[in-house]
C-alpha positions as CSV (number, residue, x, y, z in Angstrom):
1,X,-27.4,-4.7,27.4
2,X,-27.1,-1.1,27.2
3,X,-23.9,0.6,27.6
4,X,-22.6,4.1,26.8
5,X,-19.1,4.4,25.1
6,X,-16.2,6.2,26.6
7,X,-14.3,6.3,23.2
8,X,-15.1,5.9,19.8
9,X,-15.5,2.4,18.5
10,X,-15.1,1.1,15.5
11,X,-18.8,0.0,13.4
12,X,-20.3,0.6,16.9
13,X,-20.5,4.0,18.0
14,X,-19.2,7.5,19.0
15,X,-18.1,8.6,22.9
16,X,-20.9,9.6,24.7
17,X,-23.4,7.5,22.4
18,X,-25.8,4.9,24.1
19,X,-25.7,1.7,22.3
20,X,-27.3,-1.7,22.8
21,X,-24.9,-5.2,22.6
22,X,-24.5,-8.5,23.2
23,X,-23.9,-8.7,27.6
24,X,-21.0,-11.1,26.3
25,X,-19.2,-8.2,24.2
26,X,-20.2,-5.6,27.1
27,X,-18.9,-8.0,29.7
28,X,-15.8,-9.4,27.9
29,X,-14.7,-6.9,25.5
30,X,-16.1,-3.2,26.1
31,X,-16.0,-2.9,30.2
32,X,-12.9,-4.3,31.0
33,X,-11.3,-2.4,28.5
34,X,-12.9,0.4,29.8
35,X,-14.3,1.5,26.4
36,X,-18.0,1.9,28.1
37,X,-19.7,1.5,31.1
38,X,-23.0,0.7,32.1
39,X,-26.1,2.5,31.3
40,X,-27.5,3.6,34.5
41,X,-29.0,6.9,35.8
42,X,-25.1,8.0,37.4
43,X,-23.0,7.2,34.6
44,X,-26.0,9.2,32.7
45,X,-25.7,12.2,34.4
46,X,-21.9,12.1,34.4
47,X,-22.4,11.8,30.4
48,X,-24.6,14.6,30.6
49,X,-22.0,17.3,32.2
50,X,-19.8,16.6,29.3
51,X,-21.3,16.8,26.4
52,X,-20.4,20.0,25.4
53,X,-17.2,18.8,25.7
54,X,-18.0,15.5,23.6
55,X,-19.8,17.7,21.0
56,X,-16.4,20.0,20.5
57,X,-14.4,16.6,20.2
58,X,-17.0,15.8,17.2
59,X,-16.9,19.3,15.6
60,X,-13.0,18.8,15.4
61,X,-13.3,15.6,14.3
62,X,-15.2,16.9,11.4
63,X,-13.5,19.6,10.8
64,X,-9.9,17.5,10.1
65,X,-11.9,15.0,8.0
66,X,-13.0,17.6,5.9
67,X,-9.5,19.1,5.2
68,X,-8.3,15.3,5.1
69,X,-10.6,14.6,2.7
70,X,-9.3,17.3,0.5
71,X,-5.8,16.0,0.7
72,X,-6.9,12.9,0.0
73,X,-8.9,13.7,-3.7
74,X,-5.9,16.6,-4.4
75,X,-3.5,13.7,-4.1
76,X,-2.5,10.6,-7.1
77,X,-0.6,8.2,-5.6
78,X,1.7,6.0,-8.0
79,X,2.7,2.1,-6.6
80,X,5.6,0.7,-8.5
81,X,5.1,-3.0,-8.4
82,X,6.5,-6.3,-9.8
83,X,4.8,-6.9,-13.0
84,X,5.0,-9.4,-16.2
85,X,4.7,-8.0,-19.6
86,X,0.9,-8.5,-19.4
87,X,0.6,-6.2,-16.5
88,X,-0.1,-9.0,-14.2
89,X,1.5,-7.7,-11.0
90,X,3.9,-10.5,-9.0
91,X,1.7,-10.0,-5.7
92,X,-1.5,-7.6,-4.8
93,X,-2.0,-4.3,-3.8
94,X,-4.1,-4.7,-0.6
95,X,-5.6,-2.3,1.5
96,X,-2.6,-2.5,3.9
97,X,-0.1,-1.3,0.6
98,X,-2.3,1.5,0.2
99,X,-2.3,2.6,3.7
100,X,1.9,2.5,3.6
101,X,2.0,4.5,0.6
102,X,-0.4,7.0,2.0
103,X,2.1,7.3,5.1
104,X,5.0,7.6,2.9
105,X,2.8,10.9,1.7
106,X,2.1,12.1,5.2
107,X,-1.4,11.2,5.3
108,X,-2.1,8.8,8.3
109,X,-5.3,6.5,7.6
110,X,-6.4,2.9,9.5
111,X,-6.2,0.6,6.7
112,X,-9.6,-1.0,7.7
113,X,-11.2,2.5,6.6
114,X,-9.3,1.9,2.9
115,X,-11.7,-0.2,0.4
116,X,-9.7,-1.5,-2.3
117,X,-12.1,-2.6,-5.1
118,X,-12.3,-6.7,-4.4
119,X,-10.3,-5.8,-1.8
120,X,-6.8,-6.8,-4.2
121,X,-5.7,-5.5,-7.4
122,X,-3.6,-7.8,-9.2
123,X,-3.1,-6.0,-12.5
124,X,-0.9,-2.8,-13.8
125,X,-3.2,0.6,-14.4
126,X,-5.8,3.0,-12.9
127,X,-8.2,2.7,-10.4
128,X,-10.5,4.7,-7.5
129,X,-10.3,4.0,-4.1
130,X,-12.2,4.7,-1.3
131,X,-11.4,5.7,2.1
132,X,-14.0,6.2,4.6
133,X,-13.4,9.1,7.1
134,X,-15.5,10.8,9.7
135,X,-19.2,9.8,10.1
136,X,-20.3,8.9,6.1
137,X,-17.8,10.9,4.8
138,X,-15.6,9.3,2.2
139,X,-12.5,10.3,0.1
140,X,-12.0,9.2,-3.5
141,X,-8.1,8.8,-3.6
142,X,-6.8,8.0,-7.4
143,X,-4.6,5.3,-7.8
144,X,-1.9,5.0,-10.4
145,X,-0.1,0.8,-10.2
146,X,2.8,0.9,-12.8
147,X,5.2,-2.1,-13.4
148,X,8.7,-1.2,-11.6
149,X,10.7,-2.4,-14.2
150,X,11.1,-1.4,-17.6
151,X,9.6,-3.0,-20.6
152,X,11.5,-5.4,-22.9
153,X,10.3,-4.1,-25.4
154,X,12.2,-0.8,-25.0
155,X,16.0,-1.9,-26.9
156,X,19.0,-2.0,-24.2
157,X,21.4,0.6,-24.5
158,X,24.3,0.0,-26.9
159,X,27.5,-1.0,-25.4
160,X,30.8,-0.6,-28.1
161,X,32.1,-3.7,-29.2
162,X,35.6,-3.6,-28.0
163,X,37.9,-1.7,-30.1
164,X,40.4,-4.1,-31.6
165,X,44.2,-3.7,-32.2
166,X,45.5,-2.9,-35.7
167,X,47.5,-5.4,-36.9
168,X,49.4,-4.7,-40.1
169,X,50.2,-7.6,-42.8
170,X,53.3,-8.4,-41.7
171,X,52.5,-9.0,-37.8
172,X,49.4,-11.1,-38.8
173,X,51.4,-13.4,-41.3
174,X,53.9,-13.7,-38.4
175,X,51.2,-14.5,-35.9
176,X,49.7,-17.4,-38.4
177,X,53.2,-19.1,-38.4
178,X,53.7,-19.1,-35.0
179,X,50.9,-21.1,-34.5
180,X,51.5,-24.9,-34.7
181,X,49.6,-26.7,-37.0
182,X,47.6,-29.6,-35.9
183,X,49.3,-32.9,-35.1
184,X,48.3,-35.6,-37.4
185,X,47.3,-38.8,-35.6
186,X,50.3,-40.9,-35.5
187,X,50.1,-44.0,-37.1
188,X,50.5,-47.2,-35.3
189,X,52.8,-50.0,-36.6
190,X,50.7,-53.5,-37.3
C-alpha cells in the first residue's frame, strides 16, 4: 500500500516522501496515528503545495546536524563506572548510558541513533562510538570508561597512631602494683 508520510519516521521515511508498506502497518500503525495518509491524486496535490515548505524543514534539518555533528567529534566524554581491578566494569555501558551522559553535556540524541560497539561495553578504557544523525550522516563521539573508585594499589593515607601519655618510672611502677595479680585456683580439700 502506498502512503505518504506526514512526519518523519524512523527507518521508513521523511515528511512528504511516498513510501510503500505492509496495508496492516498503514492501517494499524501509520493512519490512525496520523503519521501518513493515503496515496491518492488529493492528498498528492496537497503534498505538492508544500513542498517548498518540506524542503526548508530538510535544509534546517541538515544544517543543525552538521553543527551537531561538530559538537559531537569536538567533545570526549568520560563515564565513571563500577569496576574490579581488572577493569571489568560491575554492569554495561549501553546505548541508553551514553545518551544520559550526552544530556548531562547538553547534547540531546535518541538513544536508538547511538551504536555502541556490540551494543555493551563491559570493560574499563577507550572506545569510538557512533551516532547517526541526519540522513547518512554520522558523528564519531570518543568515549573515555574509567573505574570510579580508586585503585588498591595506590597506599591509603597515613593516619597518626595515637599519641600516647608520658608516663615517668615512678607512675608506671605504681600502676603495675595496683594491678592484682592473678588468683591462683584454689585448692579443694579431699
Amino acid at each position: 500500500m502506498k502512503v505518504i508520510l506526514n512526519q518523519d519516521v524512523y527507518n521508513l521515511g521523511e515528511e512528504g516522501d511516498v513510501c510503500d508498506v505492509a496495508r496492516g502497518y498503514a492501517r494499524n500503525y501509520l493512519l490512525p496515528k496520523k503519521l501518513a495518509v493515503a496515496f491518492n491524486n488529493a492528498n498528492k496535490a496537497v503534498f505538492e503545495s508544500r513542498k517548498a515548505i518540506i524542503d526548508k524543514k530538510k535544509d534546517d534539518k541538515r544544517k543543525a546536524a552538521m553543527s551537531l555533528k561538530e559538537k559531537i567529534e569536538d567533545l570526549t566524554l568520560t563515564i565513571p563506572m563500577s569496576a574490579g581491578d581488572s577493569g571489568k566494569l560491575f554492569g554495561a555501558v549501553t546505548s541508553s548510558t551514553v545518551a544520559e551522559a550526552l544530556a548531562k553535556e547538553g547534547v540531546e540524541i535518541e538513544r536508538k541513533k547511538i551504536e555502541v560497539p556490540s551494543n555493551h561495553i563491559k570493560m574499563v578504557g577507550n572506545y569510538a562510538i557512533r551516532i547517526k544523525l541526519y540522513e547518512n550522516e554520522t558523528a564519531d563521539l570518543k568515549l573515555l570508561i574509567e573505574s570510579d573508585r580508586k585503585s588498591t594499589k595506590e597506599k591509603p593515607e597515613a593516619v597518626p597512631a595515637p599519641e600516647k601519655k608520658k608516663v615517668s618510672a615512678e607512675e608506671e611502677k605504681a600502676e603495675v602494683q595496683e594491678t592484682p595479680a592473678e588468683e591462683a585456683p584454689a585448692e579443694s580439700e579431699d
